[in-house]
C-alpha positions in Angstrom: 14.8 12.9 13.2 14.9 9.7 14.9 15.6 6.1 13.6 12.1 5.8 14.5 10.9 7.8 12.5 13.3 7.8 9.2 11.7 4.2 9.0 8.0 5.6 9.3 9.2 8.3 6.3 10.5 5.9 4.6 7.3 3.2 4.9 5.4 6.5 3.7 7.2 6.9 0.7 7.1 3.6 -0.6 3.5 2.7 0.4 2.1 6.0 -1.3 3.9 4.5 -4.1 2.8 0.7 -4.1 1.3 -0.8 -6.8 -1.9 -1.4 -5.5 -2.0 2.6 -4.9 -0.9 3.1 -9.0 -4.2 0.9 -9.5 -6.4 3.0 -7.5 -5.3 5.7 -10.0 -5.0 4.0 -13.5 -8.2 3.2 -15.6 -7.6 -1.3 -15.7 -10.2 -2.7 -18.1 -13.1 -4.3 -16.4 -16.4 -5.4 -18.1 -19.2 -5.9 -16.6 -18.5 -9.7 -14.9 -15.3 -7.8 -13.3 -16.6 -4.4 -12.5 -17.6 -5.7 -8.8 -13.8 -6.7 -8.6 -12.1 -3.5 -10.0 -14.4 -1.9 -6.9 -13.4 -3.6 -4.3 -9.3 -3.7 -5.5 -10.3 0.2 -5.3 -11.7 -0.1 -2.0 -8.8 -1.8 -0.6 -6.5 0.4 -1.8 -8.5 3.2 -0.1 -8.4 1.5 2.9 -4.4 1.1 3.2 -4.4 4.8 2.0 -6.2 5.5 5.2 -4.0 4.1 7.5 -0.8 5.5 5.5 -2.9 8.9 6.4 -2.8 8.1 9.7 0.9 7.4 9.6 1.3 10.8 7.5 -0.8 12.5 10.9 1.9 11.0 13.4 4.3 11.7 12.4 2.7 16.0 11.6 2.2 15.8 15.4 5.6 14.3 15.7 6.7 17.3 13.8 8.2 15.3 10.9 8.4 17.1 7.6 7.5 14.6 4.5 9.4 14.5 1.3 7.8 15.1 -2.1 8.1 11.2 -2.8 8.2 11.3 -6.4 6.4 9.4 -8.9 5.0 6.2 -9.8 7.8 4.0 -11.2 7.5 4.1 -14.7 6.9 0.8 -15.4 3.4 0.7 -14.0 2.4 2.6 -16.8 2.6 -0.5 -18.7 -0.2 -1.6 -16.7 -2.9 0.9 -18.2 -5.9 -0.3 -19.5 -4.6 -3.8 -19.1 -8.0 -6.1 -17.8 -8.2 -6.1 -14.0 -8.1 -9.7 -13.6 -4.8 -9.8 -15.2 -3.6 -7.7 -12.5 -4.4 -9.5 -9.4 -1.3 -12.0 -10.1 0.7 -8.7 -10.0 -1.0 -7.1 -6.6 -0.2 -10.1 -5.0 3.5 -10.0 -5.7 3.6 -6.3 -4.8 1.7 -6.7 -1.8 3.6 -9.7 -0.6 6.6 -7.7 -1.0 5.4 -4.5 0.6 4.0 -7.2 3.6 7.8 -8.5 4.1 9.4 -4.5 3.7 6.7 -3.6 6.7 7.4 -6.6 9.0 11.2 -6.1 8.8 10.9 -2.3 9.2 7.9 -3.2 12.6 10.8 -5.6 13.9 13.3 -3.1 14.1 11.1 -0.5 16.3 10.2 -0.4 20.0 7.0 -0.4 21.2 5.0 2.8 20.8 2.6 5.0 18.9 5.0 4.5 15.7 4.9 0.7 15.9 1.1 0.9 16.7 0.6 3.0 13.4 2.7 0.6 11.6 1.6 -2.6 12.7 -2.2 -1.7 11.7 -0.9 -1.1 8.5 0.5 -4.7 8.0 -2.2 -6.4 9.5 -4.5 -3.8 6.7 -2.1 -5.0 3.9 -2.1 -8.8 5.3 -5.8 -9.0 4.9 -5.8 -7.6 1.4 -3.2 -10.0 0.3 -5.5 -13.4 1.8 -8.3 -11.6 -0.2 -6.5 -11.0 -3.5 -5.0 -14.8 -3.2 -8.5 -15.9 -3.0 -9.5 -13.7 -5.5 -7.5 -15.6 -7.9 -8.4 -18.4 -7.7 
C-alpha cells in the first residue's frame, strides 16, 4: 500500500468515527423549536458520509482492503440524549479539528484522484463548520 493511500485509510477511519458521525447515530434531545436543527446537523453528517463513501470506492478500485475501524470512543456516549443545541459548541471543535487533520494529511499528497477525493471532503467539512458557527450564534 502506498503512502498515498495509508493516509486515505487512515482519513477513513477517523472520519467514520467523527463526532458529527456519533451524532447522526445517537438520539440528542430536540423539541420542537430545535427539531429543524437536529435535521439539518443529520443532513450534514450524511453529506460528509457521502463523500467518505466515495473515498471508501477509491480506494476498492484501488484495491485497498479497509480495516474494521472500531468503535465510537466512549466518551461520546456521554453525549446521549443531551439537547442538540448543547452540542453544536462541541461539533464545532470536532469539526475544526477533523478540518486541520484533513488539510495536513491533503498537503502531504501529490496531485491525483486521492487528493481530489480528499480535498472535496475538506471543502464538505469546511462548509459545515461556517454553518455550525453560524448556527451558534
Amino acid at each position: 500500500m502506498t503512502g498515498c493511500n495509508k493516509t486515505l485509510v487512515e482519513v477513513y477511519r477517523r472520519e467514520s468515527l467523527s463526532f458529527l458521525q456519533y451524532v447522526r447515530q445517537a438520539t440528542p434531545y430536540a423539541g420542537a423549536k430545535d427539531k429543524p436543527l437536529l435535521d439539518r446537523v443529520r443532513e450534514m453528517a450524511q453529506s460528509e458520509l457521502t463523500e467518505i463513501e466515495k473515498l471508501v470506492d477509491y480506494l476498492d478500485r484501488s484495491r485497498v482492503t479497509l480495516p474494521h475501524i472500531g468503535a465510537f470512543p466512549s466518551e461520546f456516549t456521554n453525549y446521549n440524549f443531551v439537547a442538540i443545541r448543547n452540542l453544536v459548541p462541541l461539533l464545532i471543535a470536532d469539526e475544526s479539528r477533523g478540518l486541520k487533520e484533513l488539510e495536513r494529511d491533503a498537503g502531504s499528497m501529490t496531485s491525483g484522484e486521492a487528493r481530489e477525493r480528499l480535498e472535496k471532503l475538506i471543502e464538505t467539512k469546511r462548509t459545515h463548520l461556517g454553518e455550525l458557527q453560524k448556527l451558534a450564534m
